[in-house]
N, C-alpha and C positions, 0 to 999 in steps of 0.2 A: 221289732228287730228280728230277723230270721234267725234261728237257731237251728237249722237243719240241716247245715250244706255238708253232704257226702253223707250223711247217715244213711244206713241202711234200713228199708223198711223190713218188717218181721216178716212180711210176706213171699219175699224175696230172696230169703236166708236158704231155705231150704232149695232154690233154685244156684246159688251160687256154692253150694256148697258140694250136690248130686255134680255141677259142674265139673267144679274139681275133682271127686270122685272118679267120674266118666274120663278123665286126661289121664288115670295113673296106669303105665305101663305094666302089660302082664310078663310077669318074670318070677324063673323057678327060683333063682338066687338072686340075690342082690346084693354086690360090693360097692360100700358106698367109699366113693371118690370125693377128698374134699377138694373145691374149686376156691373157694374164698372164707377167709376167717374174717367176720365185721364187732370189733372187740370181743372176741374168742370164742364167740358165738359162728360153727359152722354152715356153710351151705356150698351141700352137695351136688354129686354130678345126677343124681335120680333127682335130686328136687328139681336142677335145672331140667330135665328130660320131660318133669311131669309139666313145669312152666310153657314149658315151650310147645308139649304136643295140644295142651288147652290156648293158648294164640294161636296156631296155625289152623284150629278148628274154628275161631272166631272168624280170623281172617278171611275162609274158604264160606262161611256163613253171608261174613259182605260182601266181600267182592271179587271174589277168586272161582275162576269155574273152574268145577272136576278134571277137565284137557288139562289145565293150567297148571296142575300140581301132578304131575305124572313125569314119572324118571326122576333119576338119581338125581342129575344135576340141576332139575327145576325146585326138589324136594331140599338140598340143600342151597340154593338161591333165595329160597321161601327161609328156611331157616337164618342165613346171615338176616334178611330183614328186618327178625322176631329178635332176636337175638340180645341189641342192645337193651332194648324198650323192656324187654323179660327180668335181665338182670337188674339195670334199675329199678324197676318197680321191688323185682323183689328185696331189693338191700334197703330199699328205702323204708317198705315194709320191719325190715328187723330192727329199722332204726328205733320207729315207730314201737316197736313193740316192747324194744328196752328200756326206750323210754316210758310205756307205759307202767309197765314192773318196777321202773324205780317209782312211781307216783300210788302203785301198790293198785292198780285196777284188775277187774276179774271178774267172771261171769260167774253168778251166786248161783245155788243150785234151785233156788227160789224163782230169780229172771229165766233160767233156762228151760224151768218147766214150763213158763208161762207162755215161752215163745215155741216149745213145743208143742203145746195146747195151740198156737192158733195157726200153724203150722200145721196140724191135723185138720183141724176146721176148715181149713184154708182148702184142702186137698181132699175133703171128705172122708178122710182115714177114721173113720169111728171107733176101731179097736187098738187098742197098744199090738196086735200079733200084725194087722194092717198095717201100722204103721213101719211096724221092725222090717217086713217084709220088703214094703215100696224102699227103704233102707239097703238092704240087701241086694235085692234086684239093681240095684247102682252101686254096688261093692260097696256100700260105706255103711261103718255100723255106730252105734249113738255114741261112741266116747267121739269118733271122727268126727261125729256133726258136732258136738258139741266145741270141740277144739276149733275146728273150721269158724263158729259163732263169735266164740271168744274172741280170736283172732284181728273178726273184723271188728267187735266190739270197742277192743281196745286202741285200735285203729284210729277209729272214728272218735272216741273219748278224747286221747292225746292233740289230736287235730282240733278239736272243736274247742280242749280248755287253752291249749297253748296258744292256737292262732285264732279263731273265729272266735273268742268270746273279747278276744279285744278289740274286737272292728264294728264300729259304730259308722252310723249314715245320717249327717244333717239334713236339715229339709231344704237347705241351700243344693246342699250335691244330690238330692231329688230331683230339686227343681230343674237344675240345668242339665242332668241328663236327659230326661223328657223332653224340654225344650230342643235335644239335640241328635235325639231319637224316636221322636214323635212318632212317625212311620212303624217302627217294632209294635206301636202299641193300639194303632188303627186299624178296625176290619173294613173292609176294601167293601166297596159294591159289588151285589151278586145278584144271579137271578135262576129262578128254578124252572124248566122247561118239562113239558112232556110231548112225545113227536108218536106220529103215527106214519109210517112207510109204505108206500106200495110203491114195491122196485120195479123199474122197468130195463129189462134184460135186452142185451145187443143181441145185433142178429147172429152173431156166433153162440152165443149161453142159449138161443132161442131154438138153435140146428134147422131156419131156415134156408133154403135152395140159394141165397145170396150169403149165406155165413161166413164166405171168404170176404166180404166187405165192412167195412168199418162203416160205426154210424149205428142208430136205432129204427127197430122193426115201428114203423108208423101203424100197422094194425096193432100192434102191441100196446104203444104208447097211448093209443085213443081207448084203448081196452083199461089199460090202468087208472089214466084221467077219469074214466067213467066210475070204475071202483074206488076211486078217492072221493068223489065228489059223492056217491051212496052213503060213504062211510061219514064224511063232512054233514049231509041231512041226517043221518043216525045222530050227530052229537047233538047238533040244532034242534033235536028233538026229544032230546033228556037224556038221551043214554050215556054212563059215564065214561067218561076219556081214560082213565085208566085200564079198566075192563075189556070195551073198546079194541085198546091197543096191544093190549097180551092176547085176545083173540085174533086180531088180525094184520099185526102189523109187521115188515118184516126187518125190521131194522132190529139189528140184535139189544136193544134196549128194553124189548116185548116183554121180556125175563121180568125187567120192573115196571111195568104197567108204560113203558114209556119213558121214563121218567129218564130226565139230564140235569144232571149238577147236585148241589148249587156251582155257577161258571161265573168266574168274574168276567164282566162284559167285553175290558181289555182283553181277551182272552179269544173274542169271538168273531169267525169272520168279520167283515163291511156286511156283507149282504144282509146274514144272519141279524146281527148288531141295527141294523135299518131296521126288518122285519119286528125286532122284538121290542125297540123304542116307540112302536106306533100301537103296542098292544096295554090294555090294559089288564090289570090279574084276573084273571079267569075267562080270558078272552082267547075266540081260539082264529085261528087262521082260516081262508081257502084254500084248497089243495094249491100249492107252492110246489112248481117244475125247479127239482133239482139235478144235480148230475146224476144223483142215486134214483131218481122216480120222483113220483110224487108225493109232495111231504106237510102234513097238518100241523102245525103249532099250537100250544095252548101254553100259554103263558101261568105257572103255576103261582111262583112269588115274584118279587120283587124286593130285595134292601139298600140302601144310599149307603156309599161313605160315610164310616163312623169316626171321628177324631173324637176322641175322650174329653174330660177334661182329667187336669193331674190328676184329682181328690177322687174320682172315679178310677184309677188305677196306680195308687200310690202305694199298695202293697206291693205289686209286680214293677214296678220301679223300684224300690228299697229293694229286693231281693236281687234285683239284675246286678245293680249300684255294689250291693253287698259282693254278690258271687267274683265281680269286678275287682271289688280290693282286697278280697279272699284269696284271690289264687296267686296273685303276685306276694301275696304275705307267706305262702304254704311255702313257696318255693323257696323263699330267702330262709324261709325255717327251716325246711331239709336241707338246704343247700348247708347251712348251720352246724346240723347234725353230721351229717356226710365230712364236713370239716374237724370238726372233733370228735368221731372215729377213729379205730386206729383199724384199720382194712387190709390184710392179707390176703396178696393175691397168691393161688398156687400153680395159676395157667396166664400164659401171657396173651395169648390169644383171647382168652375172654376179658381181661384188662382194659384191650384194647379197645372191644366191643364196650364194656363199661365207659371209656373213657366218650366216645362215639354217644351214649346216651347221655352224658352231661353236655354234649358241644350241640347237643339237639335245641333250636328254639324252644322257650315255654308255649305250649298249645293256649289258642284264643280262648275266649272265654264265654261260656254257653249262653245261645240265643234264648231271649227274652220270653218269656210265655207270655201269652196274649187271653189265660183263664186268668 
C-alpha cells in the first residue's frame, strides 16, 4: 500500500523553502495588518503579500509571458487570479498545522540535522560556512529553513495519519481500474531513426539569374543526388551512420549524429511511415527526394505495442487507485476542518476571494505513471 502521497522528499526541502525565501518582500518597516483570524491564530497582510508574490512567480514560470504581466492593471488582473487559490491554501495549511500541535508533532533537532546533512550532500555544500552562505545569499538563515521544514513536515504527518493511512485498495478495485484504464498503462510502439540530409536550395537561396522563379535549380539537384548517393556508398561500405551524418548532413539533427526519436509511428507521415515499415533495424535507405533535398534513412530501433499484464504493473495501479480515493478523502477532511474553525474575517474583500476558492471544483487527480 503507498504510503507516500504529498510527502515531501528531503531533497526538495531546501528548494521550497530558498523558494519561499526568494517571495519575501524587501521592506524598511513592516506593519503587520491582520486580514483573518482561523481559531485566533493570525494571518497577515505581509504573509498574504509574501503568498502571493511566490504564485505569481510560479504562474509567470508556466504560462505567463513577461508582455503579459506588465502594467498596473494586468499586475492586479494577475493578482485577483492568485488570490483565492493563495488564501485557501494558506488557511488550510493553519488548519493543518493546528491540527498537527494538538497531535503534539515537531521536527526533533535529530531529523533536522539529518535532513540538513543531505541537504548539503545534495547541493555539494561541504562546509557548515558553504552552507550558511548559499543560506544567506537567498535571505533565509537556518532557524527560517528549519521552520519552513517543520511546517511542511507537520503537514504531511497530519494528512497522512488522519486521511491516507485509512485508505486501503482491494485487488478487486485494482483490477477493474486497469481493466478500465488499460491505455495509462501501455507503452505505445516506437521507432528510432537516424537521417542524413543533403538539402537542395531553390533557385532564389541559390541567387541564380532565374531566382525570381519558383521551383528547384536542376544543376543543383542533380549536384545533391550525386552527393547523396557518395555518401549512401560511404555507408555501404562500413563507415558509421552516425559519424557520417554530424559530418555531413545538413539537417539540424547532425548535432546528434542524425539521430530522430524514439517517434511513435502514429506520429509520422504516410510517406515516412511506408519508408520505415519496409526497413529492417539497421537497414538504411537509398537517397530518398524529399521536399528538403535528399534524404537517407537508417532504421536505428524498432518496439511493438506493449499491454502489460496486471501483475506487471500492480504497484502503479494501487498507487493511481490510491492517489484516486486519497484526494476526495483530503478534501472532505479539510472541508471538516474549515467547518469547525471558527475564522475571522477582517477584510471583506478577501472573504469574498476565500469564499470563491471554496466554490472552486476539486482539481482531477494525477496521471498514472507508466515507471
Amino acid at each position: 500500500m503507498p504510503k507516500n502521497f504529498r510527502r515531501v522528499a528531503l531533497g526538495s526541502v531546501l528548494t521550497l523553502a530558498l523558494a519561499a525565501a526568494a517571495s519575501l518582500p524587501l521592506r524598511a518597516e513592516i506593519i503587520e495588518q491582520v486580514l483573518v483570524k482561523v481559531n485566533g491564530e493570525i494571518f497577515t497582510k505581509s504573509d498574504l503579500e509574501q503568498r502571493q508574490v511566490a504564485a505569481l512567480r510560479a504562474a509567470q514560470n508556466r504560462n505567463i509571458r513577461p508582455e503579459d504581466a506588465k502594467g498596473d492593471e494586468a499586475l492586479r488582473k494577475m493578482l485577483n487570479e492568485v488570490t483565492p487559490q493563495v488564501l485557501g491554501e494558506a488557511i488550510d495549511e493553519l488548519l493543518l498545522l493546528q491540527r498537527g500541535k494538538e497531535l503534539g508533532f515537531a521536527l526533533s533537532d535529530e531529523q533536522f540535522a539529518q535532513i540538513v546533512s543531505n541537504i548539503r550532500k545534495e547541493n555539494k555544500l561541504e562546509s557548515e560556512e558553504q552552507f550558511l552562505a548559499a543560506l544567506k545569499q537567498e535571505g533565509l538563515t537556518l532557524p527560517d529553513l528549519r521552520r519552513s521544514i517543520e511546517r511542511q513536515m507537520i503537514v504531511n504527518r497530519v494528512q497522512q495519519q488522519d486521511v491516507m493511512d485509512k485508505i486501503s485498495v482491494t485487488e478487486a478495485e485494482s483490477a477493474a481500474y486497469f481493466a478500465a484504464h488499460k491505455d495509462q498503462f501501455t507503452t505505445p510502439a516506437a521507432v528510432t531513426l537516424r537521417e542524413i540530409l543533403v538539402a537542395v536550395p531553390d533557385r532564389a537561396a541559390a541567387g541564380t539569374a532565374n531566382a525570381g522563379q519558383a521551383g528547384v535549380n536542376v544543376g543543383l539537384d542533380e549536384e545533391a543526388k550525386i552527393k547523396a548517393e557518395a555518401l549512401r556508398h560511404r555507408l555501404t561500405g562500413g563507415e558509421d551512420f552516425a559519424t557520417l551524418a554530424a559530418a555531413s548532413s545538413d539537417a539540424p539533427s547532425k548535432a546528434n549524429g542524425g539521430l530522430i526519436g524514439p517517434v511513435n509511428p502514429e506520429e509520422m507521415s504516410p510517406q515516412l511511415l511506408a519508408v520505415v515499415k519496409s526497413l529492417k533495424v539497421g537497414d538504411t535507405t537509398q537517397p530518398i527526394r524529399t521536399q528538403r533535398g535528399y534524404q537517407i534513412i537508417k532504421l536505428e530501433s524498432r518496439s511493438e505495442t506493449v499491454v502489460p499484464q496486471l501483475e506487471a504493473v500492480r504497484n502503479q495501479v494501487a498507487d493511481r487507485v490510491f492517489r484516486e480515493k486519497g484526494r476526495p478523502e483530503l478534501a472532505k477532511y479539510l472541508k471538516k476542518l474549515r467547518e469547525q474553525a471558527i475564522i475571522e474575517w477582517k477584510n471583506d474583500d478577501l472573504k469574498k476571494a476565500y469564499e470563491a476558492f471554496l466554490a472552486q471544483p476539486a482539481p482531477a487527480a494525477p496521471p498514472a505513471s507508466s515507471n
